[in-house]
Biopython code that builds the backbone (N, CA, C, O; Angstrom):
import numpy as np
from Bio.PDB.StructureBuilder import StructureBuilder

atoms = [
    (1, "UNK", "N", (-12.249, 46.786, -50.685)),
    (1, "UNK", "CA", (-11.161, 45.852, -50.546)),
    (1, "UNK", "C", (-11.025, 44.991, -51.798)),
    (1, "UNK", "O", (-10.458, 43.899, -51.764)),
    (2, "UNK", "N", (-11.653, 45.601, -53.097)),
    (2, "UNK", "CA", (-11.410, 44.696, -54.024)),
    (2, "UNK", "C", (-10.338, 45.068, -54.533)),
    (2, "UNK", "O", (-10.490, 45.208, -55.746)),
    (3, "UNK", "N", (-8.826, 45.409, -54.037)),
    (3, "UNK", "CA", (-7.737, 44.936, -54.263)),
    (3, "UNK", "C", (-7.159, 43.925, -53.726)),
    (3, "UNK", "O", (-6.120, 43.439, -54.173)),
    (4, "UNK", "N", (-7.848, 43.451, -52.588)),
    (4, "UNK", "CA", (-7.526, 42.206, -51.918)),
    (4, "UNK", "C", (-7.878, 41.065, -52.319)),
    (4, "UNK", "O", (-9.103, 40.962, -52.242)),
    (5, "UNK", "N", (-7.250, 39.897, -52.822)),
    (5, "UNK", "CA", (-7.489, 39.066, -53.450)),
    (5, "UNK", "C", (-7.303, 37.624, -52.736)),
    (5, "UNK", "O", (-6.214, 37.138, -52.430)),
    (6, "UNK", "N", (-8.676, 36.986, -52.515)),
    (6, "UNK", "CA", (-8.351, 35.246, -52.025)),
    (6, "UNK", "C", (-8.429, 34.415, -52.546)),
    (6, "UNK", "O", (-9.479, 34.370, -53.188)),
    (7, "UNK", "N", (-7.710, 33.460, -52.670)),
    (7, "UNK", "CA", (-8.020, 32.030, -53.278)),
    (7, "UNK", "C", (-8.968, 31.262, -52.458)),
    (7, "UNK", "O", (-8.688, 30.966, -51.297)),
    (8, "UNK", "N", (-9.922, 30.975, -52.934)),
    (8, "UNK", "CA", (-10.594, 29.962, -52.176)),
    (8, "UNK", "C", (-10.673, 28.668, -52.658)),
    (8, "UNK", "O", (-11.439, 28.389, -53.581)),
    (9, "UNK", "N", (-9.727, 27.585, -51.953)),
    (9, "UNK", "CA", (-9.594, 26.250, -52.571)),
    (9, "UNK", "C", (-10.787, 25.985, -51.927)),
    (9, "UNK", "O", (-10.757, 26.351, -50.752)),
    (10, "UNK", "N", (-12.014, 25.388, -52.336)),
    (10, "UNK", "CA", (-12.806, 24.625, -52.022)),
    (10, "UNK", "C", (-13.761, 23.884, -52.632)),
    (10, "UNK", "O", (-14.627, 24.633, -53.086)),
    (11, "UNK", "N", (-14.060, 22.344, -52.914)),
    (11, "UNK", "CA", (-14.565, 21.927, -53.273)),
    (11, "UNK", "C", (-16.436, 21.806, -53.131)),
    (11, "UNK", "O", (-17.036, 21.511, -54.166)),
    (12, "UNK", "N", (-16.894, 21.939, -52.409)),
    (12, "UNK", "CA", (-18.063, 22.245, -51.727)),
    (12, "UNK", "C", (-18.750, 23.518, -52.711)),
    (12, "UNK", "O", (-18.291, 24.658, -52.778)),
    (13, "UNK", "N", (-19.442, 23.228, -53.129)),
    (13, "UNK", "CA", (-20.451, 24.579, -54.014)),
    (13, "UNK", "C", (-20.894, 25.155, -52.420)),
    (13, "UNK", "O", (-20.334, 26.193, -52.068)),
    (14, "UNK", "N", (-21.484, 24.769, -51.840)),
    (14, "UNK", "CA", (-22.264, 25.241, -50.521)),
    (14, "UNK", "C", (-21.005, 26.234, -49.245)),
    (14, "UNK", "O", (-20.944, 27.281, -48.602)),
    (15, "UNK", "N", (-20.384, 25.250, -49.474)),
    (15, "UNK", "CA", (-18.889, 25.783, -48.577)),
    (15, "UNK", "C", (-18.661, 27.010, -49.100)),
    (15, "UNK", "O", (-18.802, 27.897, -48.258)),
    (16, "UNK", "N", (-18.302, 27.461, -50.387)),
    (16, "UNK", "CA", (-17.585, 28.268, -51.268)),
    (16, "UNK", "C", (-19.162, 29.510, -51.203)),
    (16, "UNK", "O", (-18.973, 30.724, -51.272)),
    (17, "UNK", "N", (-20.131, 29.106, -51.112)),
    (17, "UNK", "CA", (-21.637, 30.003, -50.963)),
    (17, "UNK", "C", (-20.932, 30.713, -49.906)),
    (17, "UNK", "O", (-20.390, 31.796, -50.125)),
    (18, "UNK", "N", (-20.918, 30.169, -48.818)),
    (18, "UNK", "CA", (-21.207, 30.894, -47.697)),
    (18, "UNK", "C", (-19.729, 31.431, -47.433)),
    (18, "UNK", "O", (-19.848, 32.442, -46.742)),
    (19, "UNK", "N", (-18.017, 31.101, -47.769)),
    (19, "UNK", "CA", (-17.075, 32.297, -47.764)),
    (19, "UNK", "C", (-17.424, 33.059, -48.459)),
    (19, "UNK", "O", (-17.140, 34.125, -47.914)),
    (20, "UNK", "N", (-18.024, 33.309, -49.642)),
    (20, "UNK", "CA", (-18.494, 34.209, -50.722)),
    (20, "UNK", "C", (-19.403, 35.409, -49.934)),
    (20, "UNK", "O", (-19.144, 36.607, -49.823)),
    (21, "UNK", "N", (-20.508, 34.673, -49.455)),
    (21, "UNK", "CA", (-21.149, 35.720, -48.548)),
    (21, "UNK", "C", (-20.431, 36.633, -47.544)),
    (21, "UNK", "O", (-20.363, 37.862, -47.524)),
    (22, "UNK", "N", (-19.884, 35.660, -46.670)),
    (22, "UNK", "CA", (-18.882, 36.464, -45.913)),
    (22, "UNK", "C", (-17.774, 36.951, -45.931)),
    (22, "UNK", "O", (-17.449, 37.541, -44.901)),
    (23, "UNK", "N", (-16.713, 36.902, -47.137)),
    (23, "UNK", "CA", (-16.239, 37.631, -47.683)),
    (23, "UNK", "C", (-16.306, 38.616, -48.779)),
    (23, "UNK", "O", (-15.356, 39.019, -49.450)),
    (24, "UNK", "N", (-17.357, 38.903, -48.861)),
    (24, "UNK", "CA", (-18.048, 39.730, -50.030)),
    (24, "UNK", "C", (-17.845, 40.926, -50.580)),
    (24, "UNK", "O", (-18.563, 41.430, -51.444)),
    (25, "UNK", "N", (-16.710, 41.486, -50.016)),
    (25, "UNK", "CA", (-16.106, 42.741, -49.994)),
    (25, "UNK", "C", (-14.345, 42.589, -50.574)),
    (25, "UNK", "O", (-13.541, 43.518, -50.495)),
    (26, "UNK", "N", (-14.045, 41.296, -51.110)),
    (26, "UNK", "CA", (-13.277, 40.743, -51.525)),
    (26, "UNK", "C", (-12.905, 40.510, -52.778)),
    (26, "UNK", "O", (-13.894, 40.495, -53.510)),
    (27, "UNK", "N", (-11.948, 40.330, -53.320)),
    (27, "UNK", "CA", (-11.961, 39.564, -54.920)),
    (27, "UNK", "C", (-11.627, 38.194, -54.690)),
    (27, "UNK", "O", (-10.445, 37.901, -54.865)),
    (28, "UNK", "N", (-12.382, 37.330, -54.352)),
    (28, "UNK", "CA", (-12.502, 35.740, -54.227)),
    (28, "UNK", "C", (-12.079, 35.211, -55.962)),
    (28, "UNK", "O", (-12.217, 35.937, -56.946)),
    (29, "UNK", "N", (-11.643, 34.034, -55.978)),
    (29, "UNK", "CA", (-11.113, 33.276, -57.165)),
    (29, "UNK", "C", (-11.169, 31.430, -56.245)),
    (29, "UNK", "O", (-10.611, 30.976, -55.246)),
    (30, "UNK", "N", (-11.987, 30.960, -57.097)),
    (30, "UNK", "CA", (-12.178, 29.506, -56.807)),
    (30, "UNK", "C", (-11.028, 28.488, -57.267)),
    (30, "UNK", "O", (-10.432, 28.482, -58.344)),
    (31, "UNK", "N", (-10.904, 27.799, -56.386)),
    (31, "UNK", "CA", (-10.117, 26.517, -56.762)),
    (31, "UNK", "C", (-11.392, 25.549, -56.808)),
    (31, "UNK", "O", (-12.414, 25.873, -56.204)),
    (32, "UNK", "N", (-11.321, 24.437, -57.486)),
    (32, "UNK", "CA", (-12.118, 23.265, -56.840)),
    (32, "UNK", "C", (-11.708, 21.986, -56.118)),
    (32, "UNK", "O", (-12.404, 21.310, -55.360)),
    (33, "UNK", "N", (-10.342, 21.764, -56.527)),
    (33, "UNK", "CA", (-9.170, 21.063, -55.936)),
    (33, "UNK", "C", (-8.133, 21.811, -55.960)),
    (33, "UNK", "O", (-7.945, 22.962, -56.354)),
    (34, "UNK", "N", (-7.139, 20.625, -55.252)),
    (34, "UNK", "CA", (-5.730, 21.233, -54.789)),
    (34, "UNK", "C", (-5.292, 21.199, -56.213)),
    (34, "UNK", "O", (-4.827, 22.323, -56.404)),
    (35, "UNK", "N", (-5.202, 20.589, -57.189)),
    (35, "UNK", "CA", (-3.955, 20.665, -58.446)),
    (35, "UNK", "C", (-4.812, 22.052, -58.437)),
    (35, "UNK", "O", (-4.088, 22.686, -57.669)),
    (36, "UNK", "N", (-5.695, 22.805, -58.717)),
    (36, "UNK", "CA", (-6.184, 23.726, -59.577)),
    (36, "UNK", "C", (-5.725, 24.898, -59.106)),
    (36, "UNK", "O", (-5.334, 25.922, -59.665)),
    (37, "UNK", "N", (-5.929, 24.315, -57.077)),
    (37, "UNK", "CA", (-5.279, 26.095, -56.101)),
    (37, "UNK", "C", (-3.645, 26.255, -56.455)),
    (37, "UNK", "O", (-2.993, 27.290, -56.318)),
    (38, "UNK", "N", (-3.137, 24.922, -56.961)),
    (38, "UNK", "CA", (-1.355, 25.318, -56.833)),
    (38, "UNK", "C", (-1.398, 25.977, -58.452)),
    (38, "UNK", "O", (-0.635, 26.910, -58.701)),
    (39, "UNK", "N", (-2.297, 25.463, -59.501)),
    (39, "UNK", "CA", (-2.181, 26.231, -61.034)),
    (39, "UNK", "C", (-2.245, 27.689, -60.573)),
    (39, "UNK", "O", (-1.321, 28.501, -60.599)),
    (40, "UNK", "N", (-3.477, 27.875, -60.154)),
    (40, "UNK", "CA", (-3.991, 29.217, -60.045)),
    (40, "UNK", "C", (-3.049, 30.295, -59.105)),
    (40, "UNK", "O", (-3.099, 31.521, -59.199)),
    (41, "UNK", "N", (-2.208, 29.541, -58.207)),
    (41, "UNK", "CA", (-1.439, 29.851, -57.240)),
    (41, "UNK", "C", (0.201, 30.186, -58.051)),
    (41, "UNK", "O", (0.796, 31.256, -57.920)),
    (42, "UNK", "N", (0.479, 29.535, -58.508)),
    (42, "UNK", "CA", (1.661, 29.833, -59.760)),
    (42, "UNK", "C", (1.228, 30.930, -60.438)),
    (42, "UNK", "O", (1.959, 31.908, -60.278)),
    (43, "UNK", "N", (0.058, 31.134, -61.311)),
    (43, "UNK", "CA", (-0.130, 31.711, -62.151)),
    (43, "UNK", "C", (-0.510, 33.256, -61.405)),
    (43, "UNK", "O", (-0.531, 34.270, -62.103)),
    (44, "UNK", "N", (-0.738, 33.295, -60.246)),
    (44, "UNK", "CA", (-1.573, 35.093, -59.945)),
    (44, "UNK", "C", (-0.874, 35.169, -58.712)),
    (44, "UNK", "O", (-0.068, 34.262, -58.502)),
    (45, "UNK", "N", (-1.027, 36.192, -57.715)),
    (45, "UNK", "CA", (-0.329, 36.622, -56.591)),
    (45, "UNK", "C", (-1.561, 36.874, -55.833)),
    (45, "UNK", "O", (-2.124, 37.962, -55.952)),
    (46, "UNK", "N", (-2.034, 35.943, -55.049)),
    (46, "UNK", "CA", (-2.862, 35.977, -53.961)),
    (46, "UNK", "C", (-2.255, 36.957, -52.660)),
    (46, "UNK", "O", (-1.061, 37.143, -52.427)),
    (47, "UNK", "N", (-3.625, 37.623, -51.751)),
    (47, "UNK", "CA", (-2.550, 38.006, -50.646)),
    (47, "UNK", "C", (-2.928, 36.751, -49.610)),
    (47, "UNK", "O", (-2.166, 36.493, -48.679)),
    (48, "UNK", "N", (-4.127, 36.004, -49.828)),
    (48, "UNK", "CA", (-3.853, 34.873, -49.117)),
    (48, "UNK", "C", (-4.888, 34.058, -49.121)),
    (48, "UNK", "O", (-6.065, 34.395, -49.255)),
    (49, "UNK", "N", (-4.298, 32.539, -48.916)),
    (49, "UNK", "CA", (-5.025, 31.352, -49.278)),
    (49, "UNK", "C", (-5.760, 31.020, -48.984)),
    (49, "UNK", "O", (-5.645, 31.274, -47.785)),
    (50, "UNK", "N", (-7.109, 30.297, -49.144)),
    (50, "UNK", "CA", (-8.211, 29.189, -47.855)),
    (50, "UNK", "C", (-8.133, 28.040, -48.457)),
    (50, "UNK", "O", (-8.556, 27.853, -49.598)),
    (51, "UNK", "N", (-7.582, 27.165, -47.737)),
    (51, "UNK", "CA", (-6.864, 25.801, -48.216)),
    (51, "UNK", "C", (-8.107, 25.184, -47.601)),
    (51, "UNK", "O", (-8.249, 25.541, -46.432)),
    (52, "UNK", "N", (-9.288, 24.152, -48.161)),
    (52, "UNK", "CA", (-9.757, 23.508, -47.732)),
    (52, "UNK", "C", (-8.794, 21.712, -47.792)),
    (52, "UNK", "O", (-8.327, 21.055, -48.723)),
    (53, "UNK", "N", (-8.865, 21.513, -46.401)),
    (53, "UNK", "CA", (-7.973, 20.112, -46.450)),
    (53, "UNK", "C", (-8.237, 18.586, -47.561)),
    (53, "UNK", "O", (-7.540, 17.727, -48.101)),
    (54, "UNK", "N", (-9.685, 18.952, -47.446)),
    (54, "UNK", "CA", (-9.749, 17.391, -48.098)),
    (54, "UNK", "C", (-10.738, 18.041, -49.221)),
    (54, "UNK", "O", (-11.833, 18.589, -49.101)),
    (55, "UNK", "N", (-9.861, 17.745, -50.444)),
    (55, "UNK", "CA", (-10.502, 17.945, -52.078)),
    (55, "UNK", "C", (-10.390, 16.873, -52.529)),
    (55, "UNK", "O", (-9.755, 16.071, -51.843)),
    (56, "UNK", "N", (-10.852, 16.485, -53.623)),
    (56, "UNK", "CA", (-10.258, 15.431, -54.921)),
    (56, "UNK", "C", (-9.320, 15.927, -56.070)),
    (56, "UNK", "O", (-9.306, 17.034, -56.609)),
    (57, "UNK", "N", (-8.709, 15.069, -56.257)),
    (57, "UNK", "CA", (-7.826, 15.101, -57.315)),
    (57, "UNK", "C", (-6.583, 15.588, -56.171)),
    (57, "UNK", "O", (-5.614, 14.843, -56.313)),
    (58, "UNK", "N", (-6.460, 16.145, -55.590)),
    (58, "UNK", "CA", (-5.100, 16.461, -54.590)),
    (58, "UNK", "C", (-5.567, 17.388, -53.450)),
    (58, "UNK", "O", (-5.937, 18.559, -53.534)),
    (59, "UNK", "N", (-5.474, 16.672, -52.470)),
    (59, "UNK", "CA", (-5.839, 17.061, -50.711)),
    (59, "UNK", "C", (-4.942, 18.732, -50.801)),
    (59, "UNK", "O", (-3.987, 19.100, -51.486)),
    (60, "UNK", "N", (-5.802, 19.447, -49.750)),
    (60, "UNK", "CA", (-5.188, 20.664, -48.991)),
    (60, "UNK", "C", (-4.226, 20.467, -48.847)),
    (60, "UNK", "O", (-3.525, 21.145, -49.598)),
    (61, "UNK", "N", (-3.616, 19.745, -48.132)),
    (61, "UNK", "CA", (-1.804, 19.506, -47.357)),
    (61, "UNK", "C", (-1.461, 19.036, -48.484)),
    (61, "UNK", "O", (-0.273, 19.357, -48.451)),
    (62, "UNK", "N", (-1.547, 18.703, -49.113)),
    (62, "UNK", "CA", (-0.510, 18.589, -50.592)),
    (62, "UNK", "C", (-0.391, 19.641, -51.300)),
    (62, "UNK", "O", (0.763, 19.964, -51.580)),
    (63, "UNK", "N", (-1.357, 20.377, -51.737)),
    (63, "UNK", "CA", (-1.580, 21.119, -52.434)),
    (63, "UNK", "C", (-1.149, 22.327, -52.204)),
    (63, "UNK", "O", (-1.054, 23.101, -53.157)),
    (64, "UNK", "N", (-0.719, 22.836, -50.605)),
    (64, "UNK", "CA", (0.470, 23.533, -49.766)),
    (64, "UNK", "C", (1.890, 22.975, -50.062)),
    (64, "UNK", "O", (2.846, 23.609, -50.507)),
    (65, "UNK", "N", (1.841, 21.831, -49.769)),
    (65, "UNK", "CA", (3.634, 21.694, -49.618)),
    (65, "UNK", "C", (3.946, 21.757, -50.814)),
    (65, "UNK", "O", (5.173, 21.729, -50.914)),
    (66, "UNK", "N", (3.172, 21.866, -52.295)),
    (66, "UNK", "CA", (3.412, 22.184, -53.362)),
    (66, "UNK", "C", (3.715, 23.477, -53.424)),
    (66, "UNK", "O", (4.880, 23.748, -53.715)),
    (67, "UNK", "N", (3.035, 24.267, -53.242)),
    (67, "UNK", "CA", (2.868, 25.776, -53.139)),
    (67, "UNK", "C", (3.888, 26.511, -52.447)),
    (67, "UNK", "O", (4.239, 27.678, -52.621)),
    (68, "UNK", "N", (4.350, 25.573, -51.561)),
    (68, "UNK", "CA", (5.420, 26.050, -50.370)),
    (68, "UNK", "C", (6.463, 26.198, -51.268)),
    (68, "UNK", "O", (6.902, 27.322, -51.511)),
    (69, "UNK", "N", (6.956, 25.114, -51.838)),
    (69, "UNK", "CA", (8.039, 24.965, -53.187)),
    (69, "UNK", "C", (8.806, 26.166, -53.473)),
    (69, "UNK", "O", (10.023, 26.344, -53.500)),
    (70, "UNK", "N", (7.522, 27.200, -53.745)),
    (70, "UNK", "CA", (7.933, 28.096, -54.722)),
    (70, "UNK", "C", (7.630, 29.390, -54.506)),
    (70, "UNK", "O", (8.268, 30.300, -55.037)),
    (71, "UNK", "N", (6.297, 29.645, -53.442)),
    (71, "UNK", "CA", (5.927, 30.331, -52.370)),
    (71, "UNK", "C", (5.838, 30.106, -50.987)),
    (71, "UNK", "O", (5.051, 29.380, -50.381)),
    (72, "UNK", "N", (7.174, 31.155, -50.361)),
    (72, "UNK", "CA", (7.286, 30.957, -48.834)),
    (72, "UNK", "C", (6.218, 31.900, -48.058)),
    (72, "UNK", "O", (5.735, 31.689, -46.945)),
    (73, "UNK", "N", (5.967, 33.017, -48.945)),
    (73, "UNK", "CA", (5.363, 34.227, -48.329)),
    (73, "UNK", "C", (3.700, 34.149, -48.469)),
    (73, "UNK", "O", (3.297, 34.489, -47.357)),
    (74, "UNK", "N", (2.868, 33.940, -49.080)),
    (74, "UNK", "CA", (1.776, 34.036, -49.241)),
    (74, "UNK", "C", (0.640, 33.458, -47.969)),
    (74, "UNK", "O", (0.012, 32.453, -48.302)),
    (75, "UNK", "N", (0.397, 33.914, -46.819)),
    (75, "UNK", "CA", (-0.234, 33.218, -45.766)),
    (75, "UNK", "C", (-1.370, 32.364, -46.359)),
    (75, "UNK", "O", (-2.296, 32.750, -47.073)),
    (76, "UNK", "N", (-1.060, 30.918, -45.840)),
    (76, "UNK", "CA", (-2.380, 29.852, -46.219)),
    (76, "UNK", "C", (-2.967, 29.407, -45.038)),
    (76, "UNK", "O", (-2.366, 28.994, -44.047)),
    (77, "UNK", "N", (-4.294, 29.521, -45.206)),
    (77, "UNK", "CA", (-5.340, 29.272, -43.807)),
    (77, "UNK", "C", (-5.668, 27.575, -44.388)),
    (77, "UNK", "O", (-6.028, 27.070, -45.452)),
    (78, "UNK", "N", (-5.434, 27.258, -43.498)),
    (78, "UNK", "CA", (-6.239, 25.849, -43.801)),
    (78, "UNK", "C", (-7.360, 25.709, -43.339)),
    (78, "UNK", "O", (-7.378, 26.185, -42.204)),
    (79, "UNK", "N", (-8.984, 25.016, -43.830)),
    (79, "UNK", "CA", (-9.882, 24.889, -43.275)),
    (79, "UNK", "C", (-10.319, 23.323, -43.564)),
    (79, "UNK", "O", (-10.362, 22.664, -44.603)),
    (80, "UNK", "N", (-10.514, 23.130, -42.692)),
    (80, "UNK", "CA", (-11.262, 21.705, -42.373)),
    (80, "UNK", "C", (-11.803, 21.688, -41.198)),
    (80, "UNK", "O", (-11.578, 22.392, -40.214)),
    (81, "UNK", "N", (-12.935, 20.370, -41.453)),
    (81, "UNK", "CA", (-13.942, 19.806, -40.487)),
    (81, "UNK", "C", (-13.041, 19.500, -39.260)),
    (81, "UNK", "O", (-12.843, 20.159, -38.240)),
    (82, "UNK", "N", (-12.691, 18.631, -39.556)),
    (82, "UNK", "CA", (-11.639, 17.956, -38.580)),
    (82, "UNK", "C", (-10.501, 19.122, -37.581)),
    (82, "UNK", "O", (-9.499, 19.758, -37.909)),
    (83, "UNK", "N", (-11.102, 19.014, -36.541)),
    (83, "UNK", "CA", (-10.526, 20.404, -35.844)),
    (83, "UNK", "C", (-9.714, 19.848, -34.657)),
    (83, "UNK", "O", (-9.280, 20.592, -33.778)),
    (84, "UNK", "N", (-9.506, 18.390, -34.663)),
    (84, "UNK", "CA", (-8.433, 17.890, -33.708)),
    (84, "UNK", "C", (-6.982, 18.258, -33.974)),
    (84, "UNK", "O", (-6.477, 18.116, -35.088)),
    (85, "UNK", "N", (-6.156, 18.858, -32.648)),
    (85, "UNK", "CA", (-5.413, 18.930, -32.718)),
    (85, "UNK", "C", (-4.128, 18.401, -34.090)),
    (85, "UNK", "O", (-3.382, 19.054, -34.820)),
    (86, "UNK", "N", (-4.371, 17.033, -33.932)),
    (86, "UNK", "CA", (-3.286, 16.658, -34.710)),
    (86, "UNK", "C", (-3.462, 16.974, -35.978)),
    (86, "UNK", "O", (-2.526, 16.851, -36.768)),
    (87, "UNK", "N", (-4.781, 17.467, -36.406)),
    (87, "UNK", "CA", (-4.712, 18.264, -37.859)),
    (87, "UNK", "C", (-4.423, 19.306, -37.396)),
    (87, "UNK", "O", (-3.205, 19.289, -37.575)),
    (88, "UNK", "N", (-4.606, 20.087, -36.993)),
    (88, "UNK", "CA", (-3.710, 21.048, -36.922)),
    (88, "UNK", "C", (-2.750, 21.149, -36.701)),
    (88, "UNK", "O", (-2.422, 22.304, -36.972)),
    (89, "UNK", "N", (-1.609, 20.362, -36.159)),
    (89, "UNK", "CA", (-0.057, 20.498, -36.321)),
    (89, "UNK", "C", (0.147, 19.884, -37.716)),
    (89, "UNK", "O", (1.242, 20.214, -38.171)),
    (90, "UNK", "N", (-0.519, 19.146, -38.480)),
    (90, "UNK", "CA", (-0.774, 18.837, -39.941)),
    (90, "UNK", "C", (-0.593, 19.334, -40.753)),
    (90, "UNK", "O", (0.227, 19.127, -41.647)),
    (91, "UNK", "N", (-1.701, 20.499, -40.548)),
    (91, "UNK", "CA", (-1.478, 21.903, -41.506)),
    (91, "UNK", "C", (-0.204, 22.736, -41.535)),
    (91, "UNK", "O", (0.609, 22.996, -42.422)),
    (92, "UNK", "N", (-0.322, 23.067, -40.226)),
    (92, "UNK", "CA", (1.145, 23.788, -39.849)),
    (92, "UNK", "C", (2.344, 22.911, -40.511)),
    (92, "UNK", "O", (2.848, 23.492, -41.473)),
    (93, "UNK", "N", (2.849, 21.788, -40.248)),
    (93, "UNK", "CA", (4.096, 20.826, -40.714)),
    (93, "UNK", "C", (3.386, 21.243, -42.097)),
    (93, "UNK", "O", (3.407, 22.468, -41.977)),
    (94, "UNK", "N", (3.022, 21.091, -42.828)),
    (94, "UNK", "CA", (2.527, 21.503, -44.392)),
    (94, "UNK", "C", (2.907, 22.465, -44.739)),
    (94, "UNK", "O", (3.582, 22.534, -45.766)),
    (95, "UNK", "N", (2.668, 23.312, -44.155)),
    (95, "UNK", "CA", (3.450, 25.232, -44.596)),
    (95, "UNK", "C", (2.217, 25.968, -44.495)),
    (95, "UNK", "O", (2.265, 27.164, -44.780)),
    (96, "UNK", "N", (0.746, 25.292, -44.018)),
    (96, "UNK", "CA", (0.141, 26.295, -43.556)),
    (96, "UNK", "C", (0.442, 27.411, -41.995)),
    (96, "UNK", "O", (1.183, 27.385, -41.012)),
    (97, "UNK", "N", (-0.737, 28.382, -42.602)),
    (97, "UNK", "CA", (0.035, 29.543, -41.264)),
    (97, "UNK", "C", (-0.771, 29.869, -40.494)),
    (97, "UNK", "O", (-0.614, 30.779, -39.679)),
    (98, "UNK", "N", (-2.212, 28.883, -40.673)),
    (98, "UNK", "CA", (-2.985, 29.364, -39.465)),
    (98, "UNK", "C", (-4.065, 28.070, -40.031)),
    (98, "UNK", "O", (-3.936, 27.292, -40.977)),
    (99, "UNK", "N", (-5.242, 28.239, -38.933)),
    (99, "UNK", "CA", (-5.929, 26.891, -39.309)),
    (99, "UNK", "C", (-7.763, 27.452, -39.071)),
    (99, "UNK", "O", (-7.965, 27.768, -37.898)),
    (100, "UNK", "N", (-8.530, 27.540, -39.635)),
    (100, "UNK", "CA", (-10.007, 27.928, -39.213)),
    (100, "UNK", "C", (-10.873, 26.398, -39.663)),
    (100, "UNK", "O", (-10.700, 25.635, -40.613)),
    (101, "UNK", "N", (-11.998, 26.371, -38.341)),
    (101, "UNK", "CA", (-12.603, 24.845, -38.412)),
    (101, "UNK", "C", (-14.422, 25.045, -39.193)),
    (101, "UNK", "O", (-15.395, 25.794, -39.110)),
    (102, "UNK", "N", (-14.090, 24.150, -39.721)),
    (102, "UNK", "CA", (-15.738, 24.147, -40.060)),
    (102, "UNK", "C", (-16.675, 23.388, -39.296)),
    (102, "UNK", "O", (-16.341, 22.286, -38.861)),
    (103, "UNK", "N", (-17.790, 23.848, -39.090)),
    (103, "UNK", "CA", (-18.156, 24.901, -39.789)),
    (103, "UNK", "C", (-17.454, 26.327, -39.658)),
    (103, "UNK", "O", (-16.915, 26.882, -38.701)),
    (104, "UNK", "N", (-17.671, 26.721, -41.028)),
    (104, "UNK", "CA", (-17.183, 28.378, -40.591)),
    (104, "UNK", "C", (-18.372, 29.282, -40.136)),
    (104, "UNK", "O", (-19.581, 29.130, -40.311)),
    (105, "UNK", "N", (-17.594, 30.379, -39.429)),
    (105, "UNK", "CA", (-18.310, 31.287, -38.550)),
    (105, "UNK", "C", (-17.940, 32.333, -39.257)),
    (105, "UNK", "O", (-16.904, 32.410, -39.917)),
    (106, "UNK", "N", (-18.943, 33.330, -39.116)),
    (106, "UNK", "CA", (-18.571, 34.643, -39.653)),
    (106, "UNK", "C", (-17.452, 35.625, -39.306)),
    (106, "UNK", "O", (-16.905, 36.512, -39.960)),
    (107, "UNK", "N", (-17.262, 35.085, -37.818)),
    (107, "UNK", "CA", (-16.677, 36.196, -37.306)),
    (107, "UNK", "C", (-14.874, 35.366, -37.149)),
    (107, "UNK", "O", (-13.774, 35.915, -37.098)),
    (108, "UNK", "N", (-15.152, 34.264, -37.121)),
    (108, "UNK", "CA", (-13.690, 33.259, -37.408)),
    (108, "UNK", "C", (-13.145, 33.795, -38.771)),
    (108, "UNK", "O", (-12.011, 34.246, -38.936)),
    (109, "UNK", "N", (-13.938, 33.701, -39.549)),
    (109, "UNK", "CA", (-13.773, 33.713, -40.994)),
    (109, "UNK", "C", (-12.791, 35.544, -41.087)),
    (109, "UNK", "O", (-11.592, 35.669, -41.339)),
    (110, "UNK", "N", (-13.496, 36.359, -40.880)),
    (110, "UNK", "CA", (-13.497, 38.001, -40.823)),
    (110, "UNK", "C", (-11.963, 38.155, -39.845)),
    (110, "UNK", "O", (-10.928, 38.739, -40.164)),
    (111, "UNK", "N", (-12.257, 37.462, -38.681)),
    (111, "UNK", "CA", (-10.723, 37.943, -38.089)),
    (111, "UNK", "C", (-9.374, 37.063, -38.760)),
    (111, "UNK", "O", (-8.326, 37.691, -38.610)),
    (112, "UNK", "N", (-9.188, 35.594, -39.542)),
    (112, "UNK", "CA", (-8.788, 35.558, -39.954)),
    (112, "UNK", "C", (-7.776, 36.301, -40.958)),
    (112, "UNK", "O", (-6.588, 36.592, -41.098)),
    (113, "UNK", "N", (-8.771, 36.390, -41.436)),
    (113, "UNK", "CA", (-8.191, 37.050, -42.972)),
    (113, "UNK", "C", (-7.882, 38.561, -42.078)),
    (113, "UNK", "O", (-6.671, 38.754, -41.970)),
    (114, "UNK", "N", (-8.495, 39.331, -41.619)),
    (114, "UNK", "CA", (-8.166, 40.237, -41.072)),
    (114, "UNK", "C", (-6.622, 40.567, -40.599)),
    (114, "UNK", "O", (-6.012, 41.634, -40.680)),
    (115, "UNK", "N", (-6.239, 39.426, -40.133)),
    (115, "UNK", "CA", (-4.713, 38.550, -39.607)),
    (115, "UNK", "C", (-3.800, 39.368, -40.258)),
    (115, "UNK", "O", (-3.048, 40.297, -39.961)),
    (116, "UNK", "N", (-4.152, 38.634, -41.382)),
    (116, "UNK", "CA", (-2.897, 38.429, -42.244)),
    (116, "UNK", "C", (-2.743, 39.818, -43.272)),
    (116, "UNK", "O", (-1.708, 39.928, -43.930)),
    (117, "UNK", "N", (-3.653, 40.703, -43.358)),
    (117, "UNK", "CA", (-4.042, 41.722, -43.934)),
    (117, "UNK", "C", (-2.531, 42.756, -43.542)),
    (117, "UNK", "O", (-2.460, 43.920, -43.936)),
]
sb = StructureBuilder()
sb.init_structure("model")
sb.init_model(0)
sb.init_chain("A")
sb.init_seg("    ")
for serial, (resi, resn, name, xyz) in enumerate(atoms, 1):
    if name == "N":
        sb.init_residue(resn, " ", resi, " ")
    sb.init_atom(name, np.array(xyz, "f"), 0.0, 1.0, " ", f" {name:<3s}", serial, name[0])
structure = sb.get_structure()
């Protein structure tokens, strides 16, 4: 599947360990913040996003409704801690297209992306 390509916005060295592991059959590309996932997001054709919500320098949900701008099509997963409802209609009002909670699970993680495949 290394024609399949993810962005992984995430700030977390540890976070970004363990999608790495479990997506490992992937061509992963790091963000460390949101300005860097919308550069990297302009610049290459992901088949789809992992928006972690809260970065520095520019949050997940920003860093979507940026992205939205200019890409309608590219499915963005949002992931965050915070798994209450009202973040998740958050994400969604943002232009994300689906939402996975952390911690991540292997098998959350796998059918995800599987999704949108």
């Amino acid at each position: 599947m290394e024609d399949y390509s993810i962005l992984v916005a995430e700030d977390n060295d540890s976070n970004f360990m363990l999608v790495r592991a479990i997506l490992k059959n992937y061509k992963l590309t790091r963000a460390v913040n949101g300005a860097q996932a919308v550069e990297l997001a302009s610049a290459e054709r992901y088949n789809v996003i992992l928006m972690d919500i809260r970065m520095p320098i520019m949050d997940g949900l920003t860093a979507t409704r940026t992205i939205r701008k200019t890409d309608t099509v590219t499915p963005i997963i949002a992931v965050t801690a915070n798994a209450f409802d009202s973040d998740r209609v958050a994400a969604i009002e943002a232009g994300c297209n689906d939402f996975v909670a952390k911690p991540l699970k292997r098998r959350d993680l796998e059918m995800i992306v599987e999704k949108y495949k």
